[in-house]
C-alpha positions in Angstrom: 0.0 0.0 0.0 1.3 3.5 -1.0 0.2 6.2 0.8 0.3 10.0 -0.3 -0.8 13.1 1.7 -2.7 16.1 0.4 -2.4 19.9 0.8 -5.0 21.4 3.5 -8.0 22.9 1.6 -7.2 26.8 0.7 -10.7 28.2 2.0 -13.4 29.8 0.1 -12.3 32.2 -2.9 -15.4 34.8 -2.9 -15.9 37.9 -5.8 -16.0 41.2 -4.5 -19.8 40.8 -3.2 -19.5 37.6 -1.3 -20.6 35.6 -3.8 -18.3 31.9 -4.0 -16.1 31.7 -7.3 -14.3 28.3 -5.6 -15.3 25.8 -2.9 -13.4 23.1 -0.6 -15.0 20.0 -1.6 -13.9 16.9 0.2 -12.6 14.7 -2.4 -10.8 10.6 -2.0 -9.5 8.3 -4.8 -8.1 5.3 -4.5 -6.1 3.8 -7.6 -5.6 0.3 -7.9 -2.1 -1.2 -9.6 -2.9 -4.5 -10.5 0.4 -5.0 -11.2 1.4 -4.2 -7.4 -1.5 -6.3 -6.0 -1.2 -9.4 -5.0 -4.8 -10.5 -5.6 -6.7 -8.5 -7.1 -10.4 -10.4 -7.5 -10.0 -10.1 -3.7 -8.9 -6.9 -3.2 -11.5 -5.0 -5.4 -14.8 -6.5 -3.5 -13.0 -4.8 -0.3 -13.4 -1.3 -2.0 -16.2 -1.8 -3.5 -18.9 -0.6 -1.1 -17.4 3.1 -1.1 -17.5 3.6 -4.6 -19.8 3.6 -7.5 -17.3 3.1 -10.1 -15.8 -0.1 -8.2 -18.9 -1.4 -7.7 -19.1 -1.5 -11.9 -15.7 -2.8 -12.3 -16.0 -5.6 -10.2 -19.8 -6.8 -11.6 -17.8 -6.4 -15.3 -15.7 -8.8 -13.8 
């Protein structure tokens, strides 16, 4: 497993009248190597509850 760490969110960036031109937005991903995992039919089904798009990789699987 290879872990990597993220900048702090930079706050809100408003116009001149308060109104929001950028937004923190919580935002994970997770990237899979297949090459660097040892088994990856097991592996997958362990992600898959959190994410949509894993949850359509492993049932094209």
């Amino acid at each position: 497993m290879d872990l990597r760490l993220f900048a702090p969110p930079r706050g809100r960036i408003l116009d001149r009248f308060g109104a929001p031109l950028a937004l923190n937005r919580q935002d994970y991903r997770v990237l899979l190597i297949a090459e660097k995992t040892e088994d990856v039919s097991a592996t997958l089904p362990r992600w898959a509850p959190w994410s949509t798009s894993l949850r359509k990789i492993t049932s094209a699987f």
